[in-house]
C-alpha positions in Angstrom: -51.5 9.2 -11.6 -50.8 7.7 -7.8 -49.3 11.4 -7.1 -52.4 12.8 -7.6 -54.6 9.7 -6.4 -56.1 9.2 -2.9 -55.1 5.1 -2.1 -56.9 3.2 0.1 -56.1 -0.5 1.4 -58.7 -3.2 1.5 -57.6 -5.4 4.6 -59.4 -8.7 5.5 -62.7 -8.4 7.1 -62.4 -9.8 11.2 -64.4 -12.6 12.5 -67.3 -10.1 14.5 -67.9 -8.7 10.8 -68.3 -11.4 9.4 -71.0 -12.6 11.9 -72.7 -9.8 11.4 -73.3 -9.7 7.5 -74.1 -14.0 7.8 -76.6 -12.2 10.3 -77.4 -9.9 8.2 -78.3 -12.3 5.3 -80.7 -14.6 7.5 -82.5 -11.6 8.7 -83.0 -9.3 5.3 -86.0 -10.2 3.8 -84.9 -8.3 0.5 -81.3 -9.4 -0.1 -81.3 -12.3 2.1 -83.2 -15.0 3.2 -85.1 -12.9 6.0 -88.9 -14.4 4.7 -87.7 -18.3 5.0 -87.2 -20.3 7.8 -83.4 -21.2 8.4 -81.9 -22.7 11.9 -77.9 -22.1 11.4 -76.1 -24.3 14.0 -73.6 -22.3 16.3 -70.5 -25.0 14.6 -71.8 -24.2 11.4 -71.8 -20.3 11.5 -68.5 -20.7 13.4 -66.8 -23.2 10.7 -68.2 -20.5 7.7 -66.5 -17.8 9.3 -63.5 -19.1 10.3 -63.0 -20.9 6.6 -64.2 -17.4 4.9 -60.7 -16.1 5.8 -62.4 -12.7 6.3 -63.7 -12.5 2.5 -67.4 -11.6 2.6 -67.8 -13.2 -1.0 -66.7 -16.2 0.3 -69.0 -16.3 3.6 -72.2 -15.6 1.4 -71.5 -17.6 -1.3 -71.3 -20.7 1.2 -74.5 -20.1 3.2 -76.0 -19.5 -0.4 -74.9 -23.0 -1.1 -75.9 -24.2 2.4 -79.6 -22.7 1.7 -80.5 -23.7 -1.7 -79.2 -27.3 -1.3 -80.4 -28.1 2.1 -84.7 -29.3 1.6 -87.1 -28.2 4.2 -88.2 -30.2 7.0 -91.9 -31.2 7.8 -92.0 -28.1 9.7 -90.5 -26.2 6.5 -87.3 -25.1 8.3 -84.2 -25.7 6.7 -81.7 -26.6 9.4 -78.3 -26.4 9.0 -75.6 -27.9 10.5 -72.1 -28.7 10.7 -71.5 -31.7 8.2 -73.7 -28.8 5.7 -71.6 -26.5 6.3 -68.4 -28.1 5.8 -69.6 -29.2 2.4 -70.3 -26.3 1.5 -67.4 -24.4 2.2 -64.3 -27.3 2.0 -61.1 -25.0 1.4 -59.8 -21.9 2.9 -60.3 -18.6 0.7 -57.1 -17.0 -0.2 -57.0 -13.4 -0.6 -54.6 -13.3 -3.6 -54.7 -11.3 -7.0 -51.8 -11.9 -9.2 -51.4 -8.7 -10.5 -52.0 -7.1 -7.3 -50.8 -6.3 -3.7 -51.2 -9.9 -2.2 -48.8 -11.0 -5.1 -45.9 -8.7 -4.7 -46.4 -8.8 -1.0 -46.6 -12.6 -0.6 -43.6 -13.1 -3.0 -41.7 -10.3 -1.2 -42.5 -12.3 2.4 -41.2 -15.5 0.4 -38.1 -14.1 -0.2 -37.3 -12.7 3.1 -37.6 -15.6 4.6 -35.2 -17.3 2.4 -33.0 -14.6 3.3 -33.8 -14.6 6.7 -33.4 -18.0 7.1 -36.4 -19.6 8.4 -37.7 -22.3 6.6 -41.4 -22.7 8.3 -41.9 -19.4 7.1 -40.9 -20.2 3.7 -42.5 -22.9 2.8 -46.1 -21.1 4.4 -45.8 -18.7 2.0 -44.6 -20.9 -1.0 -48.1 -23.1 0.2 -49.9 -20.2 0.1 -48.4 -18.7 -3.4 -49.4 -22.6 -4.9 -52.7 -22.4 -3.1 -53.7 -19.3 -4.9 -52.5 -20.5 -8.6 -49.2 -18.8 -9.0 -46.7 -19.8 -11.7 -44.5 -21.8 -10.1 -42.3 -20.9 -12.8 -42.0 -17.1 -11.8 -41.6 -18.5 -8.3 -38.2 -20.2 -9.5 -37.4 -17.1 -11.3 -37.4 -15.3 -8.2 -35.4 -18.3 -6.2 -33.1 -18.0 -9.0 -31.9 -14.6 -8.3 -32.4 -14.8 -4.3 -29.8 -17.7 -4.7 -27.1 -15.0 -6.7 -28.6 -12.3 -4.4 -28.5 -13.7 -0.7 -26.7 -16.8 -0.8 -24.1 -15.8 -3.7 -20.5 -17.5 -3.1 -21.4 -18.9 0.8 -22.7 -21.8 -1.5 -22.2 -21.4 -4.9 -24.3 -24.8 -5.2 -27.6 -22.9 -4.5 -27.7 -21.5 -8.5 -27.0 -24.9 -9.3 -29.8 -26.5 -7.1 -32.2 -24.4 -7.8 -31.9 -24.3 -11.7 -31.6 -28.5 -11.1 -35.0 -28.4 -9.1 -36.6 -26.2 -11.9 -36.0 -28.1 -14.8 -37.6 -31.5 -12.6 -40.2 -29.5 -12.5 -40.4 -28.8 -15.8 -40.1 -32.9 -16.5 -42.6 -33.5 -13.7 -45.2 -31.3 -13.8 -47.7 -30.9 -11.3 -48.8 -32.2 -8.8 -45.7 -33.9 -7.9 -43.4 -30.7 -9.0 -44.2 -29.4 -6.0 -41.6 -31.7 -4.6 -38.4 -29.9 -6.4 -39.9 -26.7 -6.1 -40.5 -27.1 -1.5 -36.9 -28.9 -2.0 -35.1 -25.5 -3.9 -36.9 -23.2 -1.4 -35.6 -25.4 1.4 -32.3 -25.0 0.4 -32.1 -21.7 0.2 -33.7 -21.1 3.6 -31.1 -23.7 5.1 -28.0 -22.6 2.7 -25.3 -19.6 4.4 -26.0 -16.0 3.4 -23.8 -13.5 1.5 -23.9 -10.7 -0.3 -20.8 -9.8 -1.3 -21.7 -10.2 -5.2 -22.7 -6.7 -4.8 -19.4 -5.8 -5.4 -19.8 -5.5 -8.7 -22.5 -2.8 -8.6 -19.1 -0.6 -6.8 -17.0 -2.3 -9.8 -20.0 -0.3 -12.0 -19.5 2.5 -10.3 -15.7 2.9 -10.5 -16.4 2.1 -14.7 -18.5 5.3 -14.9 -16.9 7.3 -12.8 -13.4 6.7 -13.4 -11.0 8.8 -16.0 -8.6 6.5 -16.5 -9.1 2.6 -17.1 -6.5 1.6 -19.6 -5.6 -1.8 -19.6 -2.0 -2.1 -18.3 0.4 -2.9 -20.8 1.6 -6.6 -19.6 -1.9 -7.5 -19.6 -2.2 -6.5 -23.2 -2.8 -9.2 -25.9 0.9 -9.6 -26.7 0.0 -11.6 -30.2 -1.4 -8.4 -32.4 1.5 -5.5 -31.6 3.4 -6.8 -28.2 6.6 -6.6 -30.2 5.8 -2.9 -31.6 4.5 -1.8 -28.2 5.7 -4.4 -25.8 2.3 -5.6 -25.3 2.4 -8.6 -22.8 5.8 -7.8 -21.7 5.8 -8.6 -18.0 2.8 -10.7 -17.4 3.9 -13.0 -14.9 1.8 -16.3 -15.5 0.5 -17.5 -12.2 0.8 -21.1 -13.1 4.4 -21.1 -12.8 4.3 -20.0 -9.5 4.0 -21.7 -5.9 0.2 -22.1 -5.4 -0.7 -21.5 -8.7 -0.5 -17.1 -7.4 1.8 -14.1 -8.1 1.4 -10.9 -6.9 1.4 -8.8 -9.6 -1.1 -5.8 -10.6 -4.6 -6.5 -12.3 -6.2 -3.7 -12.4 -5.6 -0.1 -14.4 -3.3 1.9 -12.6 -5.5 4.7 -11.2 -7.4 2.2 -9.1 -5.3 -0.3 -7.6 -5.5 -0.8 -4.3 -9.2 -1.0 -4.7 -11.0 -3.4 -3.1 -14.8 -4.1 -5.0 -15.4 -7.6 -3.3 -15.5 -8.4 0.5 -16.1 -12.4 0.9 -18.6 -12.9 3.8 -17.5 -15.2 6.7 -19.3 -18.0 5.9 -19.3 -21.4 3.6 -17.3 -21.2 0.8 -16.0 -17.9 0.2 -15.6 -17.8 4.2 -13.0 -20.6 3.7 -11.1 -18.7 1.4 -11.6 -15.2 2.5 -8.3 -15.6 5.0 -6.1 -16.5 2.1 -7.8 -14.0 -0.3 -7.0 -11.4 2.7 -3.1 -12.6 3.4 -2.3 -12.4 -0.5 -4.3 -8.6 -0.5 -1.8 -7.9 2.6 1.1 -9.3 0.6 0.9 -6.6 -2.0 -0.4 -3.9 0.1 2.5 -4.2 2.3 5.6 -4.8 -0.9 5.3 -0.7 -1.5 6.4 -0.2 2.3 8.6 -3.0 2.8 9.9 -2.6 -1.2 11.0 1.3 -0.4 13.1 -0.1 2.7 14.7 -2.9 1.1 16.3 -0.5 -1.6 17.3 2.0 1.0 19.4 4.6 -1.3 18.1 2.8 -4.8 14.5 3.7 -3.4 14.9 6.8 -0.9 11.5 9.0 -1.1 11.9 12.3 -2.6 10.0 15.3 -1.9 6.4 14.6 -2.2 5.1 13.5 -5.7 1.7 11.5 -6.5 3.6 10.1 -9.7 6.6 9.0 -8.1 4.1 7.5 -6.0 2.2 5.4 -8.1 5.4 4.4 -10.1 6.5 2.9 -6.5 2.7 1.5 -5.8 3.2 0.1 -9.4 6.7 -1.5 -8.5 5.5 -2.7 -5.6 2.6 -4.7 -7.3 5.5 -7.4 -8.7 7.7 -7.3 -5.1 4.7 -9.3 -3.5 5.3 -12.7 -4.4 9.4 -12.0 -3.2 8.6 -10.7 -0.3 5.9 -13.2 0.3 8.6 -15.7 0.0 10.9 -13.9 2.4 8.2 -14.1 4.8 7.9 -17.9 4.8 12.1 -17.8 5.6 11.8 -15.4 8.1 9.0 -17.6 9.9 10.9 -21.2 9.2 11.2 -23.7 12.0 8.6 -22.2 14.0 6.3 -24.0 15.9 3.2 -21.8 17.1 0.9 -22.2 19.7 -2.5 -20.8 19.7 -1.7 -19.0 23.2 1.2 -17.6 22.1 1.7 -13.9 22.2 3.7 -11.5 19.7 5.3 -8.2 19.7 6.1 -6.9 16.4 8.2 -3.7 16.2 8.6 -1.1 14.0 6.0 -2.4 11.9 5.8 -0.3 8.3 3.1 -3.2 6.8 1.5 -5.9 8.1 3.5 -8.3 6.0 5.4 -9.8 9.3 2.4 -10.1 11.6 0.5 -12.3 9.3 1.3 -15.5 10.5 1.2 -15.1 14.3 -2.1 -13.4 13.6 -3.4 -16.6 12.0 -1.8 -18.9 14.2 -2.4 -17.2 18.1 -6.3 -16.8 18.1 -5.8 -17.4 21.9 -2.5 -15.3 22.2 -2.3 -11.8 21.0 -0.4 -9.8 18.6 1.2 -6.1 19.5 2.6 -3.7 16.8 4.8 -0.6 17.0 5.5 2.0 14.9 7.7 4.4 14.6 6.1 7.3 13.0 2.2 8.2 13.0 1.4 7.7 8.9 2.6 4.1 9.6 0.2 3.7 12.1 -2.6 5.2 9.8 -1.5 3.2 7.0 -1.6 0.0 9.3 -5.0 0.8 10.6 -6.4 1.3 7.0 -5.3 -1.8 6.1 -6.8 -3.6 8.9 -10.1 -2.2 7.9 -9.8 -4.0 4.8 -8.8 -6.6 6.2 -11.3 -7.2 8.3 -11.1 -11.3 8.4 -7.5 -11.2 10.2 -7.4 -10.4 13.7 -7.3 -7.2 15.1 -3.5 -6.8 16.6 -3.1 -3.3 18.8 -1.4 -0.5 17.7 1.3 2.2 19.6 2.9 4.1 18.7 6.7 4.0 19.6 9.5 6.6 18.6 12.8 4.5 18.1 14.8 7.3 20.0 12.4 6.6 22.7 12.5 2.6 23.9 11.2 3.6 27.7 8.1 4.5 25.9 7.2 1.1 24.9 7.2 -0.2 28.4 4.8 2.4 29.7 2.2 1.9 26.9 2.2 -1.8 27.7 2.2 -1.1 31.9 -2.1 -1.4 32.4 -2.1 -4.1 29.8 0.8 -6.1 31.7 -0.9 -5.2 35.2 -3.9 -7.4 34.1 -1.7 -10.0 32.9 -0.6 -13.2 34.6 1.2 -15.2 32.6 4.0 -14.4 30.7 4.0 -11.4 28.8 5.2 -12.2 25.1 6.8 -15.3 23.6 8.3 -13.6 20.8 9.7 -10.3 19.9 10.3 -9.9 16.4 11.2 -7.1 13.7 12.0 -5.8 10.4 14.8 -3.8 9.6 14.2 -2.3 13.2 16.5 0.4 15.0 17.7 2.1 11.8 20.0 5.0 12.3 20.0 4.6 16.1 23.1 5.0 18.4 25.1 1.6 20.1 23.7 2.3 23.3 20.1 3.0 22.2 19.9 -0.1 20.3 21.2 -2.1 23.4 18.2 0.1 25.4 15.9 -1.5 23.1 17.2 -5.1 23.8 17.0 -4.9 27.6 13.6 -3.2 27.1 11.8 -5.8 24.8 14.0 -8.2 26.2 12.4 -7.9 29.5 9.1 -8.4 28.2 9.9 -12.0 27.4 8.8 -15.0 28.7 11.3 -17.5 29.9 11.0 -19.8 26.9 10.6 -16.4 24.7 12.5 -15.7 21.5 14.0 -13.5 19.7 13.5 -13.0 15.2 15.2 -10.1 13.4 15.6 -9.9 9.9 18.2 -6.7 8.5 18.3 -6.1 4.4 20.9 -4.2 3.0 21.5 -3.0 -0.1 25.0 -3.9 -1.8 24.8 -1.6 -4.5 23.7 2.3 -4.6 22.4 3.9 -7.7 26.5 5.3 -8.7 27.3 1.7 -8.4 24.5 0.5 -10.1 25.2 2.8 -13.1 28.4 2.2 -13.2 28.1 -2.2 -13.8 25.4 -1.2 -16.5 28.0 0.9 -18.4 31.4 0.0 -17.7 34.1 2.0 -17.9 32.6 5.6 -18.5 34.2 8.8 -20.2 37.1 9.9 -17.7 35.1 12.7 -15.7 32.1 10.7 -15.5 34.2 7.8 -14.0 35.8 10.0 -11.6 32.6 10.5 -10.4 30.9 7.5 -10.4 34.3 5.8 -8.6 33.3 8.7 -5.9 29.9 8.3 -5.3 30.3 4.6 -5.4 33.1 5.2 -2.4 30.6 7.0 -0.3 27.8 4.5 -1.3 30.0 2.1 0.2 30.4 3.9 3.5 26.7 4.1 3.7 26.3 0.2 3.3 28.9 -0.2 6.3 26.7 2.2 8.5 23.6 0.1 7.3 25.4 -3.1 8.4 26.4 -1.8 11.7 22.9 -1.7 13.0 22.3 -5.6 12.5 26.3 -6.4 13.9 25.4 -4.1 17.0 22.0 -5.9 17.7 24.1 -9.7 17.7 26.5 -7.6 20.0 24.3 -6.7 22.3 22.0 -9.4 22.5 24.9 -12.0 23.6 26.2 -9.3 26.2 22.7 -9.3 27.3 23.1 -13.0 27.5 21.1 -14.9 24.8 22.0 -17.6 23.1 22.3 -16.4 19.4 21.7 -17.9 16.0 22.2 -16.0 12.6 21.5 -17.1 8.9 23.2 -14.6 6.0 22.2 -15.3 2.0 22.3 -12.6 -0.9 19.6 -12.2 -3.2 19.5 -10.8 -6.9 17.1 -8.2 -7.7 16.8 -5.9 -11.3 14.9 -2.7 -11.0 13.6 -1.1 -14.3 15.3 2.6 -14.7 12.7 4.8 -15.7 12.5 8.8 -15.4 10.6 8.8 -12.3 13.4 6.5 -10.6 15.8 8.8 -11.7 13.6 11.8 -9.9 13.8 10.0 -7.0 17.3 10.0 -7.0 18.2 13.2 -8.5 15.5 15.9 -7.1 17.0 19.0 -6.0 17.1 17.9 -1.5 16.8 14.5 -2.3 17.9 12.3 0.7 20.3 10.7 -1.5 21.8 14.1 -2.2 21.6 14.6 1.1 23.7 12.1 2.4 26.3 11.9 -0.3 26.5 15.9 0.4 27.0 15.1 4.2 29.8 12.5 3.1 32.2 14.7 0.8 31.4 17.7 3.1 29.7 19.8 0.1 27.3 19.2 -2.7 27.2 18.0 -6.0 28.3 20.7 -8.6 25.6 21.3 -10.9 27.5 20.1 -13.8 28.0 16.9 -12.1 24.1 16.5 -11.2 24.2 17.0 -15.2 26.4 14.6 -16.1 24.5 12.0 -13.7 21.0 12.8 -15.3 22.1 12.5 -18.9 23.9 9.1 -18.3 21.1 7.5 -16.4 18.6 8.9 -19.2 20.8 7.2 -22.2 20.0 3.8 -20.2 16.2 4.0 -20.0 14.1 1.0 -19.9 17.1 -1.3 -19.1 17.2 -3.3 -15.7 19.0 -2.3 -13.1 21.4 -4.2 -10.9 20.5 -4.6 -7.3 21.8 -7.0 -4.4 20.1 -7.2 -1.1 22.4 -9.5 1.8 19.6 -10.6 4.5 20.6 -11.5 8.1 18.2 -13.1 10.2 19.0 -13.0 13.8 17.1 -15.9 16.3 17.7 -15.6 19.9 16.7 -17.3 23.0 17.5 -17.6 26.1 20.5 -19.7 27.4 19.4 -22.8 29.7 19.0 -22.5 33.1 18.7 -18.3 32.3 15.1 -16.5 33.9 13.1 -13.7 32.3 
């Protein structure tokens, strides 16, 4: 066994040692030619050194040649010179055993030199694998997996090249399949590098390690039992949709958001990694942007890891809408690469996306309110790793100056203008008429003179009362009652929501910018299920909350009651949700200064 065994390498004789056994050989009378007569020439003992290539065997063997060959002169010496010697010695010796350490380490130094990229030293050892008699077929074997190994999707061709240049071989034959097989290991040297196929091997990992890997149901084969079951139900086919995508959950539910493969930078998969990238920011941003849209339908209840999956889950489908809301949001605009953004009260990435792409020259800001955002955004930009890296501060709403002295060292090293657009989603939430206008002369004043303003505000029309109630109707008398209440108060919380966008117009044409706003509903349906119902319903709920703050006591528990058992008789059905979007542009008037 090696563990027990002492090992011991035999390396290449040097030059000096090999002069002194061809010494050695003319002088021995026993073993060598020590009793004849022999003039070696100084060029000839240098040329059967040098084309020994430290191998004794070789060395001996050619002066044996050299000797037995060579007849005596009149004087009976045999004189050899160099023409001799090259004819008896014509090739190099190459140290090479194929079932030994020169072949695994000359095939290992092949194929790190296709990795690394450096075709002299690939095709010396390829020469010196040929030289020595190796298969050329195990040589394309090996190319063959260095092209899925190290070149993988940077060039997808390199499979396809390589299995090309094989089978000419296998027409061709030698000598002349040496051509295809110098051409594959040319290409591979010369091709991009990746790795990223080793994502699978984490795929692997996840199958044996994880509990849970049940196929989600609108996945399922919806032709054996989608009708007993509702197999299928919910597959969005991403053929019918813009760009031939939807967002919409692939993998089992206990492992979505994983991420298995990281495209490289480079060649093929480089050119699509920044879409692959957006599209994975798309859905990792619907859960946070989803939960704000709904405001009361979606208001977080105490902490629960399955109400939040069932929103992660949710979210999965909201990507494509919101994806869509993002291209209106960022209509009309015509970026320059210099331009710089602030983005504020960022809860996702979702709104940076495209001045992130489209400024490599400019530079991207985003605030926060709250410091789970800011973890949240940072993890994301770690996966992300192909967009630009934006900077991150953290900014309390109820505290504007703040912004202002984060930015101060940043702005001291700045010449030009400080930002060219300030932008936001659903900012300001909650905050008072004068804070709000705070926040306008404060951003306000970061702007360039040809800088603008985009806001986007999404408010709910209906509240889960008022939801209930257009699913059923007209209810049993204390139930409407009820319902006719809650959907009262609802209503006062919309106005409330609305007043934050009104006071933001307000305040940014008495702060003197020209203003532009653009108003359109959209139609959403939200599946009732238990755990939406949790969220709605758990004992200090913020929806409880604030419909207790607005009648000036809470909900009897009889009422709570009569809420839970008429929700739960509507299971499974959709529903009804309106969102009214108004999209605020501003800029400044003509002739105005920053």
């Amino acid at each position: 066994m090696v563990s027990r065994s002492r090992l011991f390498r035999l390396q290449p004789l040097e030059p000096a040692h090999l002069r002194q056994l061809l010494e050695r050989a003319l002088r021995d009378p026993a073993v060598g030619y020590g009793e004849r007569s022999i003039d070696l020439a100084a060029a000839a003992a240098d040329h059967l050194v040098d084309v020994a290539g430290g191998d004794a065997r070789s060395l001996l063997n050619a002066l044996e040649l050299a000797v037995e060959t060579t007849p005596p002169g009149v004087d009976g010496c045999i004189t050899i010179d160099l023409t001799i010697a090259e004819e008896s010695i014509q090739q190099r010796a190459v140290l090479y055993d194929k079932q030994g350490d020169a072949h695994f380490d000359t095939i290992s130094a092949f194929i790190k030199s296709l990795r690394g990229s450096d075709p002299d030293a690939a095709l010396f050892w390829l020469a010196r694998m040929v030289e020595a008699g190796e298969n050329p077929r195990f040589i394309f074997r090996r190319m063959l997996i260095a092209a899925g190994e190290d070149i993988g999707l940077a060039d997808p061709q390199a499979v396809v090249v390589v299995e090309a240049c094989a089978a000419s071989f296998e027409r061709v034959g030698l000598p002349e399949g040496l051509y295809p097989l110098a051409q594959a290991a040319l290409y591979l040297a010369g091709a991009e590098k990746s790795n990223s196929v080793l994502g699978f091997f984490d795929a692997l990992k996840s199958v044996r390690s994880a509990n849970r890997q049940q196929v989600p149901a609108h996945l399922r084969d919806a032709n054996r039992d989608g009708q007993a079951f509702g197999d299928g139900v919910g597959y969005r086919y991403p053929h019918a949709y813009a760009e031939h995508w939807v967002a919409q959950q692939y993998l089992p539910g206990a492992l979505q958001g994983e991420i298995f493969w990281q495209p490289g930078s480079l060649g093929w998969e480089g050119q699509r990694r920044e879409r692959l990238q957006q599209r994975r920011a798309a859905q990792l941003a619907a859960a946070a942007e989803m939960a704000f849209d709904q405001g009361d339908v979606l208001s977080s209840s105490p902490e629960d890891p399955q109400l939040e999956r069932w929103l992660q889950r949710q979210a999965a489908a909201e990507g494509e809408r919101l994806d869509t809301l993002r291209r209106r949001f960022w209509d009309g605009v015509g970026w320059r690469r210099h331009d710089r953004v602030l983005v504020l009260e960022a809860r996702s990435l979702l709104w940076a996306l495209d001045p992130l792409e489209a400024t490599p020259e400019g530079g991207v800001v985003i605030t926060v309110a709250h410091s789970p955002d800011r973890e949240r955004l940072q993890a994301q930009l770690k996966v992300l790793d192909s967009l630009r890296q934006p900077q991150l501060l953290l900014v309390p709403p109820q505290n504007p100056a703040a912004l202002s002295s984060q930015l101060e060292p940043q702005l001291a090293l700045d010449s030009g203008p400080r930002f060219d657009w300030v932008i936001a989603r659903q900012p300001w939430q909650g905050l008072s008429a004068e804070q709000i206008e705070t926040w306008i002369d404060q951003a306000g004043a970061l702007l360039g003179n040809t800088g603008q303003w985009r806001l986007l505000f999404s408010t709910p029309q209906l509240g889960p009362a008022a939801g209930l109630q257009a699913l059923i109707g007209t209810a049993e008398p204390s139930l409407q009652t009820l319902l006719e209440e809650l959907t009262h108060l609802e209503g006062q919380r919309l106005i409330q929501a609305q007043s934050t966008s009104l006071i933001s117009k307000r305040s940014l044409i008495a702060a003197g910018w020209q203003v532009q706003q653009e108003q359109w509903q959209e139609s959403l349906q939200l599946e009732l299920t238990a755990e939406l119902i949790e969220r709605w319903l758990a004992p200090a709920s913020p929806y409880l909350e604030a419909m207790a703050a607005l009648r000036g006591k809470p909900l009897a528990s009889d009422a709570l009651q009569s809420l839970r058992e008429a929700f739960s008789q509507l299971l499974g059905q959709p529903l009804p949700q309106a969102l009214e979007h108004t999209l605020i542009k501003a800029r400044r008037k003509p002739g105005q200064l920053g």
